[in-house]
C-alpha positions as CSV (number, residue, x, y, z in Angstrom):
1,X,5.3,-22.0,-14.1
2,X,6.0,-24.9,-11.6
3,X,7.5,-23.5,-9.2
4,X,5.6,-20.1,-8.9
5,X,2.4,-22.9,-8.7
6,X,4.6,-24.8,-5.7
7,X,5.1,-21.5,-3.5
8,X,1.4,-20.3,-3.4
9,X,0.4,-22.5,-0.5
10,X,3.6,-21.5,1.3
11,X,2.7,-18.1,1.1
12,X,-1.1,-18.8,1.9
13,X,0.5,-20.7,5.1
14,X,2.9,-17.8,6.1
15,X,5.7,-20.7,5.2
16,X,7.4,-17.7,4.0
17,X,10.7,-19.3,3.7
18,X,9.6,-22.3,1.8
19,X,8.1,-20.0,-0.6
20,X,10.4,-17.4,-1.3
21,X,12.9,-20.9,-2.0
22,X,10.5,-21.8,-5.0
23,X,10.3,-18.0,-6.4
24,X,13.9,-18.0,-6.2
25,X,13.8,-20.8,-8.8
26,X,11.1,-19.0,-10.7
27,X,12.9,-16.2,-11.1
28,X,16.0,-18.1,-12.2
29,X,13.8,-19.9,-15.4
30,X,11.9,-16.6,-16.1
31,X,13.3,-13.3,-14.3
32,X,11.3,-10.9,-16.5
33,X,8.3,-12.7,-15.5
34,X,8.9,-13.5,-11.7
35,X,11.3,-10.8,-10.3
36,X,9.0,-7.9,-10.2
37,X,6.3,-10.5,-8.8
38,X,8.6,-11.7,-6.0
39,X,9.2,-8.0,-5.0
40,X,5.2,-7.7,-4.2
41,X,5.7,-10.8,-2.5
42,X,8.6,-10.2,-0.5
43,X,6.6,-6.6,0.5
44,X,3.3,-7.9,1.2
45,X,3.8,-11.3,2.9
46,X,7.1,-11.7,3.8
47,X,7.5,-7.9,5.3
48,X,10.9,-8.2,4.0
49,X,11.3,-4.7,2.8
50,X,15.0,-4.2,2.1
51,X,14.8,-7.8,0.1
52,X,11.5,-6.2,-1.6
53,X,12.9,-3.2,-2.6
54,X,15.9,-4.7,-4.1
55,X,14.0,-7.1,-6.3
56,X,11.6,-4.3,-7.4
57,X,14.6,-2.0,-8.2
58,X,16.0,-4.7,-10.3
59,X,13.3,-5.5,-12.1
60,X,12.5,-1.8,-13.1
61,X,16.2,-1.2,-13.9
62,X,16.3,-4.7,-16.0
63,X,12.8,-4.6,-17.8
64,X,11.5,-1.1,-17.5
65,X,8.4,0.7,-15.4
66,X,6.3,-2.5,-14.4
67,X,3.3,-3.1,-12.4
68,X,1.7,-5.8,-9.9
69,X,-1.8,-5.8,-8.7
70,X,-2.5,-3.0,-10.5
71,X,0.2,-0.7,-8.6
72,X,3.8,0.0,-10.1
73,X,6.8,-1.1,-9.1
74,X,7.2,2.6,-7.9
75,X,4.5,2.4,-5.6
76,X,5.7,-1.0,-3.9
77,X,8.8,0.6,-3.4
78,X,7.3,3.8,-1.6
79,X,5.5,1.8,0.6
80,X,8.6,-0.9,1.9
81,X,10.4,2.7,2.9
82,X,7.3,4.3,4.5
83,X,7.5,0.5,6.7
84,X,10.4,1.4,6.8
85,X,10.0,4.5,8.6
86,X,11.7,6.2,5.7
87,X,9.3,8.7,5.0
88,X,11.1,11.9,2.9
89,X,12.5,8.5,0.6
90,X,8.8,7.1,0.3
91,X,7.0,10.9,-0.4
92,X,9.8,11.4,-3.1
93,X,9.6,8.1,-4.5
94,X,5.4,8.2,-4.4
95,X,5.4,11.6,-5.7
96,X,7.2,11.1,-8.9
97,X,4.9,8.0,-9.6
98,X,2.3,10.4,-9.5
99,X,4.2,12.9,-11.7
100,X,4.5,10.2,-14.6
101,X,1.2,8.9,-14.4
102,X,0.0,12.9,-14.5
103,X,2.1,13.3,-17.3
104,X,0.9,10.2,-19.3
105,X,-2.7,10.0,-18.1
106,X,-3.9,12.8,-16.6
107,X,-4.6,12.6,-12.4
108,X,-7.7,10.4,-12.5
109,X,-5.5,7.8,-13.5
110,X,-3.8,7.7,-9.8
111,X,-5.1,4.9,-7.9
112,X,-7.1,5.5,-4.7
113,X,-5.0,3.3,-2.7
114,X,-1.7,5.5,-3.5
115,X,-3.8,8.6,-2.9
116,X,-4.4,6.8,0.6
117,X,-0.4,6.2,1.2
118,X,0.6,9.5,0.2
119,X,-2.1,10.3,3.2
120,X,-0.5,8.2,5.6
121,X,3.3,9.4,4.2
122,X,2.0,12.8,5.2
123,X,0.2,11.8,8.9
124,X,3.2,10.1,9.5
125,X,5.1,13.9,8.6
126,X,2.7,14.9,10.5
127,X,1.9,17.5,7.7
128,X,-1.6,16.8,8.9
129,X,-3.4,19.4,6.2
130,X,-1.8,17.5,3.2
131,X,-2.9,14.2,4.5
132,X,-6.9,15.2,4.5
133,X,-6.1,16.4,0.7
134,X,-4.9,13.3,-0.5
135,X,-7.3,11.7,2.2
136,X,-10.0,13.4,0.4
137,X,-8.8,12.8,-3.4
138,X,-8.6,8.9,-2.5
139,X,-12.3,9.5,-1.0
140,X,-13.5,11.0,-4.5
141,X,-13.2,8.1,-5.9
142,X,-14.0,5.3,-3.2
143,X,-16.6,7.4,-1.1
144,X,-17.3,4.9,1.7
145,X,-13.2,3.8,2.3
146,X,-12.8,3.2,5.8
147,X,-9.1,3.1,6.5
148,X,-8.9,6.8,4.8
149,X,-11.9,8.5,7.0
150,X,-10.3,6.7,10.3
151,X,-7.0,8.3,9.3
152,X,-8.5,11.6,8.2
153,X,-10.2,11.6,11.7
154,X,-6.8,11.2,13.5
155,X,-5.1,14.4,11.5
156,X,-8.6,16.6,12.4
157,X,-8.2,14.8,15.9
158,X,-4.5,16.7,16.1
159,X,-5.6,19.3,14.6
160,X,-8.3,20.0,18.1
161,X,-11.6,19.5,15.5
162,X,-12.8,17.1,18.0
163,X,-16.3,17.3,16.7
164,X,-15.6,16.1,13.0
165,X,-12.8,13.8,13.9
166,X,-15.7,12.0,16.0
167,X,-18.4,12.4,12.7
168,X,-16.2,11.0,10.4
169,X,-14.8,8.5,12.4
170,X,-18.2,7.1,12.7
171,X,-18.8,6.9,9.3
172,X,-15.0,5.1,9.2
173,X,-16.8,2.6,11.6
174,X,-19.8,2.1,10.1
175,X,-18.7,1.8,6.2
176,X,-15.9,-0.8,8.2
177,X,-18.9,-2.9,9.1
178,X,-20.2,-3.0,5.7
179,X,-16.6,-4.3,3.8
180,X,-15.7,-1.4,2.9
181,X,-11.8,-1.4,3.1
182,X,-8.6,-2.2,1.5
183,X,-9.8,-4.8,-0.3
184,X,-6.8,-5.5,-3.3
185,X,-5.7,-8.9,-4.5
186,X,-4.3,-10.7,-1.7
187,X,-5.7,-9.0,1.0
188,X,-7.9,-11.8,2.4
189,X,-4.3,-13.3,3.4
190,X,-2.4,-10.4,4.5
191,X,-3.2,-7.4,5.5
192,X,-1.5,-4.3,4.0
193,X,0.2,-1.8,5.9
194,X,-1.8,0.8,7.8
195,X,-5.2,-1.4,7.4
196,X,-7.1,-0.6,10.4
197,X,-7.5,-3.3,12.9
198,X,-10.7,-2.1,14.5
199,X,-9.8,-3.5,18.3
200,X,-6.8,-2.1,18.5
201,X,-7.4,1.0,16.5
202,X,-5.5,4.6,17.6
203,X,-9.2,6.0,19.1
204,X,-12.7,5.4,18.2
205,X,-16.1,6.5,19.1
């Protein structure tokens, strides 16, 4: 499509405005295709989150349960409201993604990277015990993910474990070093929410 082509270095620019003009014109020749995809564009670029959540609604409601990068519409959603500082909306909303894709698929089909927001929904509770569980579940399946251990470290850090909040924020620093983050699609050009910058991090070691 033309204009879904025109936007990209607009968005790879941070011209968000420009781009979200040629999406609009996407979505007006081919709204299955395009409105979903501007939703994940409006949430991870343009940090527009009431605009992202809107689209994303939409296209659910219009075309059914969709994805993007791998992640549904669902999750996308949960995350704008946790930016939102929304958090009972974005729990709710997360945890009956989680419910559906149990049902269907059994729990090893549930991404790492939602396990890791369902952490962070949870810190940000401050239900620190049920962030290290889904903490730990995203670590089952990507053992050396930074972001989780740093944040894991910060709930046993207010929980007084001094000692293994410092071990494991080590290891958060060291597997950092070696590119092991949140490393999804698009990444390289924005940052997704909660990805630790390490000189301006909470604490370290």
């Amino acid at each position: 499509m033309l204009w879904q082509q025109k936007a990209i270095p607009y968005w790879k620019t941070k011209k968000y405005s420009l781009a979200v003009a040629c999406y609009d014109k996407a979505v007006l020749y081919d709204r299955e295709k395009y409105l979903g995809r501007r939703g994940y564009l409006k949430c991870i670029f343009q940090r527009d989150y009431t605009s992202a959540i809107s689209d994303m609604e939409l296209a659910e409601k219009e075309f059914g349960y969709g994805y993007q990068n791998d992640h549904s519409y669902s999750f996308y959603i949960s995350l704008c409201y946790l930016q939102l500082n929304e958090f009972d909306k974005a729990e709710r909303i997360l945890q009956n993604d989680f419910n559906k894709t149990t049902k269907e698929h059994g729990e090893n089909w549930i991404h790492f990277l939602d396990l890791f927001y369902m952490g962070i929904i949870q810190y940000e509770l401050r239900n620190y015990d049920k962030a290290i569980f889904f903490f730990d579940r995203s670590l089952n399946t990507y053992t050396n993910f930074s972001d989780a251990k740093y944040y894991k470290g910060l709930c046993l850090l207010q929980k007084g474990n001094i000692t293994d909040a410092e071990s494991i924020m080590r290891e958060a620093k060291a597997n950092f070093g070696q590119g092991y983050t949140i490393n999804e699609d698009d990444s390289a050009y924005e940052p997704y929410p909660y990805k630790v910058n390490w000189s301006m991090a909470k604490w370290t070691i």
